[in-house]
Structures are given as C-alpha cells and as structure tokens.
LUMSEVO-487553 format. One line per 5 residues: number of its first residue (from 1); their letters; for each residue y, x, z of C-alpha. Coordinates in steps of 0.5 Angstrom, whole numbers, plus 500, padded with zeros to 3 digits. Example, Ala and Ser with C-alpha at 12.3 -4.5 7.8 and 13.67 -1.06 7.14 Angstrom:
REM residues 2
1	AS	491/525/516 | 498/527/514
END
This chain:
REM residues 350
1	XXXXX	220/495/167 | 214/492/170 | 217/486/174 | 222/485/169 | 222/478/165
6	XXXXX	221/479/157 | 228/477/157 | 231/482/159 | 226/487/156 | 227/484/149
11	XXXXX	234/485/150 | 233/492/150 | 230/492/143 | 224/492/139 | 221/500/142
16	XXXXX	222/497/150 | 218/490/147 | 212/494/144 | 213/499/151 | 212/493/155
21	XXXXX	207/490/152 | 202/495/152 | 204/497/160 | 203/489/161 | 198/486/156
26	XXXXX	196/480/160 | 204/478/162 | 205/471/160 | 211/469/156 | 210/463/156
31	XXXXX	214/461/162 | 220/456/161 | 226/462/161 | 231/457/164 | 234/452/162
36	XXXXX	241/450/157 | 246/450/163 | 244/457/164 | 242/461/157 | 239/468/157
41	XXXXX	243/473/153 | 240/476/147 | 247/476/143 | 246/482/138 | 240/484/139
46	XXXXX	236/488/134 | 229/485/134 | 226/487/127 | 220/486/125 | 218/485/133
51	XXXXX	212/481/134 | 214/475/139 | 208/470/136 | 208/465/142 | 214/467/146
56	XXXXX	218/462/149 | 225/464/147 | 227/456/150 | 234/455/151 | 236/463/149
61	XXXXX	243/464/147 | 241/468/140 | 247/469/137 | 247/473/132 | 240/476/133
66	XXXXX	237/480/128 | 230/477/127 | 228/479/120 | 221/479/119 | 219/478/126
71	XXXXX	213/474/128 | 215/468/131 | 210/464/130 | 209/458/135 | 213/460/140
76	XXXXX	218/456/143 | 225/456/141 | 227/449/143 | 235/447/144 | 235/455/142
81	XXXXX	242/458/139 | 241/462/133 | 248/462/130 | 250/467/124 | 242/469/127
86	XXXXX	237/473/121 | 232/470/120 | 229/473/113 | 223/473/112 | 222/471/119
91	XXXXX	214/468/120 | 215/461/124 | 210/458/123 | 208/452/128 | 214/454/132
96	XXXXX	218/448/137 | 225/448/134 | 227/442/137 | 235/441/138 | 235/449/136
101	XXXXX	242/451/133 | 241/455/127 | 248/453/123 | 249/458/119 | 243/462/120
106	XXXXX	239/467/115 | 232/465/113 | 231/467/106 | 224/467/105 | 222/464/112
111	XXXXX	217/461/113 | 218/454/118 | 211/450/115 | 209/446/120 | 214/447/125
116	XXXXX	217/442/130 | 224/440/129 | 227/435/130 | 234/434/132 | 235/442/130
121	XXXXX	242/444/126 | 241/448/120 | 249/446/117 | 251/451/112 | 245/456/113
126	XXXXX	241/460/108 | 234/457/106 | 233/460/099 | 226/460/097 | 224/458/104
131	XXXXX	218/455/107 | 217/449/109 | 211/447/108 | 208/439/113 | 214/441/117
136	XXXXX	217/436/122 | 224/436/121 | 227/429/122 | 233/427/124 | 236/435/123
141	XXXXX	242/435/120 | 243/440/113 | 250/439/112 | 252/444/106 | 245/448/107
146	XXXXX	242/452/101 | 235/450/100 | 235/452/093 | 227/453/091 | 224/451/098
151	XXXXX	217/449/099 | 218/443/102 | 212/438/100 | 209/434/105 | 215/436/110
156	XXXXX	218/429/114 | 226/429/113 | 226/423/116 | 234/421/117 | 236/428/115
161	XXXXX	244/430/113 | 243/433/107 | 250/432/105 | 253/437/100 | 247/441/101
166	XXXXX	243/446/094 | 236/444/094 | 236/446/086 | 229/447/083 | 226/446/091
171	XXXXX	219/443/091 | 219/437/095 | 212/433/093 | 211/427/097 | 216/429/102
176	XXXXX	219/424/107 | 226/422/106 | 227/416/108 | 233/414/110 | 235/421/109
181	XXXXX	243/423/107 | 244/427/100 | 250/425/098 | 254/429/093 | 247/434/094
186	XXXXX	245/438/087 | 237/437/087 | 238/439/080 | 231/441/076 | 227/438/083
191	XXXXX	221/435/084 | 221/430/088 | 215/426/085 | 211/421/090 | 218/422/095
196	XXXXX	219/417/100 | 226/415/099 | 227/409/101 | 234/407/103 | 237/414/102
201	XXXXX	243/415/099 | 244/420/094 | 252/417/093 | 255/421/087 | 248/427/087
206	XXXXX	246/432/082 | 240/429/080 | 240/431/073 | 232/433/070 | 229/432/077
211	XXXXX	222/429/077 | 222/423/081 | 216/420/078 | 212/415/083 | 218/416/088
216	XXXXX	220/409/092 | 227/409/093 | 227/402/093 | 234/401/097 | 237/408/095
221	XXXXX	244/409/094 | 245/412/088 | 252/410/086 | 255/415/082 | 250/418/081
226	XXXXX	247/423/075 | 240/422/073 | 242/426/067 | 235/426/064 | 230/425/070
231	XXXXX	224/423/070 | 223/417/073 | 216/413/070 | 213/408/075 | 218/409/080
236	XXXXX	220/404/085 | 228/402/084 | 228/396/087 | 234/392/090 | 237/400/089
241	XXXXX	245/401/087 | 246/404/082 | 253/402/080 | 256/407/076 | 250/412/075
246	XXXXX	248/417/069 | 242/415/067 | 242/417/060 | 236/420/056 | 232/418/062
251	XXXXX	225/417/063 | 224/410/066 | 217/408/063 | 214/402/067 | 220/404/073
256	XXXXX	221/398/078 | 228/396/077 | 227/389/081 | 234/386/083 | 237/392/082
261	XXXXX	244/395/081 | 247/398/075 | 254/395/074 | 257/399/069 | 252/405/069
266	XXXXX	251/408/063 | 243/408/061 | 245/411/054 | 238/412/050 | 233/411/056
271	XXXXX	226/411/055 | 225/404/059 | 219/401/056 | 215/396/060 | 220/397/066
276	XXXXX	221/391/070 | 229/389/071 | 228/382/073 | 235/379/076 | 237/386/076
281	XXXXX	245/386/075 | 246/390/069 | 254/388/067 | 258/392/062 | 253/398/062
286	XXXXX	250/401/057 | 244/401/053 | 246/404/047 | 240/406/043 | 236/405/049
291	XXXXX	228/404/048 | 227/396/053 | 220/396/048 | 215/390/052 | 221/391/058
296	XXXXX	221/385/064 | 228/383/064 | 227/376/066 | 234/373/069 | 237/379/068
301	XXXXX	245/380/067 | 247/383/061 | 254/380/060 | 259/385/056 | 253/390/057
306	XXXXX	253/395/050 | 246/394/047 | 247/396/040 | 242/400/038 | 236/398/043
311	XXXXX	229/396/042 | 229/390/045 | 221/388/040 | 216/385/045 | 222/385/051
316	XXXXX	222/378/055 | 228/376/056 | 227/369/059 | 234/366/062 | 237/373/062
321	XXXXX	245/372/061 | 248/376/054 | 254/373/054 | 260/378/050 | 253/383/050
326	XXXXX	254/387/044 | 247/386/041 | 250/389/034 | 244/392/031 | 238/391/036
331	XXXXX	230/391/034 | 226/385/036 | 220/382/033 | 217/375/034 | 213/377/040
336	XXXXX	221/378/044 | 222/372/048 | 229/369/050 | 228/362/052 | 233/359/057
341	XXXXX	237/366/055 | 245/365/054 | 247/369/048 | 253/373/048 | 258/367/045
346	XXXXX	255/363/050 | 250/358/048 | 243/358/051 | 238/361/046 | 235/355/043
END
C-alpha cells in the first residue's frame, strides 16, 4: 500500500484511507493526479466523513461518489466530475471547483464559502440550506438548482444562469449578480438587500415579499415580473424594463426609477413617495390608489394610465404627458406642479 497513489487508495474506501495515512503521514496529495483526458476513477466510491482536506482530486471522475460530511477543505477539485455525487454536509471551504461538474449533486447543508469556482455546474443540484458565504463562483451555471435558504452574502454570481432555479428565502445581502440570468427564478421572501443586479434578467421571476432595498438593478429586466409586495426603498431602477411587471403593494419609498419602463405594469397601491420617475414610460399602467406624495415624475408618460385614487400632493408633475389617464378622484394640493403637463383631454396644464 505504500507506493500506492492516494488515488488508488481512496478508492478503496474510507478504512484503507486512514491505514495509509497513518503508515504515510508526510506523503503528499497535492501532486496533479492527471489531467482530464485521463480521468481516475472514484465512481462510487464510499468516502463518508473521510478527512481529505487539501487533497487534489483535479480531474477525477467522482461520479456517484458518497462524500457526506467529508472534510474537503481547500482541496482541488478543478474540471472534477461529481455527477449525482453526495455531498451533505461536505466542509469545502476555500476549495478549487473550478470547471467542476456537480450537475445534480447533493450538497444540502454544505458549506462552499469561499470557494473558487468559476465556470463550475450545479444545474438541477440540491443546494438547500448551503453555504456560500464570499464564495467565487462567476460564471456558473444554476439552471434549475435548489438553493433554497442559502447563505450566499457577499458571494460573486457575476454572470451566473440562475434560470428556473429555487432560491426562496435565500440570503444574498450585497451578493454580485451582475449580469446574472434569473429568469422565471422563485426568490420569493429573499434578501437581496445592497444586491449588485445591474443588467440582470429576472424576465417573468417570482420576486414577491423579497427585500431588494438599496439594490442597483439599473438595466435589469424584469419584464413580467412579480414584485408582489417587495421591498424596494431607495433602490436604483433606472432605464430598468419593466413592462408588464406586478408591482402592487410594493414598497418603492424614494426608489430611482429614471427612464424606466413600466408599460402596462400594475403598481396597484404602491408606496411610491419622493421615488424619482422622471421620463420614465409609464403608459396604460396602474397606479390606482397608489401613494406618488412629493414623487419626481417630470416628462413622465402617463397616457391612458389608471390614477384614480393616487396621491399625487406635492408631486411634480412638470411636462409630464396625462393624455386619456384616469385621474378620477386623485389628491393633490398647491404645493403639486404640472406646468407644461398635457392632461388627459389634451390640453397643456396652463
């Protein structure tokens, strides 16, 4: 067993590990293993609670593997196969998964924080209640993962595919997701306060009761969207699309909204006071009963848009275009302005 590789011996199982490593305490396993046009074998193989931390499994064939509660922490898994693979509760701190194939892999409970991943695959895996805490993991592709309740603050998402993926009540406080792909993602109840979102798309998304507060999403698209009750305070919506989205009961307290695009979207009873909406398209969306109270809405397109109801008292309206909006029943005072505003039977507010 001594001029055997920790490969080899590692296949053997957990028992024949520990044997070696204590007939063998200064061998090295951080040796390059091979090289992905000749991959070692460790299909199947039974690895619970083994203690592998720094271990270069690079380009190993791990298919199927039992690796729960191993200590993997800072080893090398780089352009590794873990297909179908058991992770639960696997300590992978700092580890290399670069290129790494975890499709379908369990990793409840694990915890990746730090880790360095970039371009690894997790599409369809079980992430529930994982760490992910600072974690690199840019570029990765999450298609229909379950990341349900994850710690993932402070993690880099850059690019990511998050499509189709569950990350419901899931942690990602000042995450990066720029760029990132959410579409039809359910991020119901998540916190993705501070969150760098720009230029993500979270087309058709369960966003509803999310707490998105201070988040940039400048860019984002959030076409048929549902922010069902978000929160959004002094968030940074500009240029965002958001036609056709839910916005109703939302919270969008002093939110930037610049140029945005909320054709058709439905803002029914949103907390809206002091946001900024200048030369944002607003066309045949609802705002029914919605609070605008001391809201920017300069230049804003507001033409056969539903305002009944809405508070619009200390609102400046200035050049904004009204034109067939409903405006039955709406609240303003003195302080409201509308100079140069075309009002809904077409005449310039004098």
């Amino acid at each position: 067993m001594l001029d055997q590789s920790p490969i080899v011996v590692l296949a053997q199982g957990v028992p024949a590990w520990n044997r070696w490593r204590r007939v063998t305490p200064s061998a090295s396993v951080h040796d390059p293993v091979s090289n992905n046009t000749d991959r070692p074998n460790l299909r199947e193989a039974l690895l619970i609670r083994a203690s592998l931390a720094e271990i270069n499994l690079s380009y190993v064939d791990g298919c199927m593997i039992n690796l729960a509660g191993a200590d993997l922490r800072r080893a090398s898994l780089r352009e590794s196969v873990f297909y179908t693979a058991n992770l639960v509760q696997a300590k992978l701190t700092e580890a290399n998964l670069l290129g790494a194939d975890l499709r379908e892999a369990n990793l409840k409970a694990a915890d990746l924080s730090r880790v360095q991943g970039k371009l690894a695959t997790f599409s369809m895996a079980d992430l529930q209640g994982a760490n992910l805490r600072e974690a690199v993991l840019t570029q990765s592709n999450f298609c229909e993962a379950s990341l349900g309740q994850v710690d993932a603050c402070m993690a880099d998402l850059l690019g990511c595919d998050l499509s189709y993926s569950d990350l419901q009540s899931s942690t990602l406080y000042t995450a990066n997701l720029y760029r990132a792909n959410l579409k039809r993602a359910n991020l119901g109840n998540a916190d993705l306060r501070e969150v760098n979102a720009s230029q993500a798309n979270f087309q058709e998304a369960d966003v509803r009761e999310a707490d998105l507060g201070m988040a940039i999403l400048n860019l984002a698209n959030f076409v048929g969207a549902s922010l069902h009750k978000a929160q959004l305070k002094l968030a940074n919506l500009s240029l965002a699309n958001m036609c056709m989205a839910s916005l109703s009961h939302a919270q969008l307290q002093r939110t930037v909204m610049v140029g945005a695009n909320l054709i058709g979207a439905n803002l029914y009873r949103a907390q809206m006071q002091s946001c900024n909406l200048t030369e944002a398209n607003c066309q045949e969306a609802i705002f029914s009963e919605a609070n605008l109270r001391r809201a920017t809405l300069c230049g804003a397109n507001f033409s056969r848009a539903n305002l009944s109801g809405a508070d619009l008292r200390g609102a400046d309206l200035r050049g904004a275009d009204l034109r067939q909006a409903n405006l039955w029943d709406v609240l303003i005072d003195n302080e409201a302005r509308f100079e140069g505003a075309k009002l809904p039977d077409g005449v310039s507010w004098s």
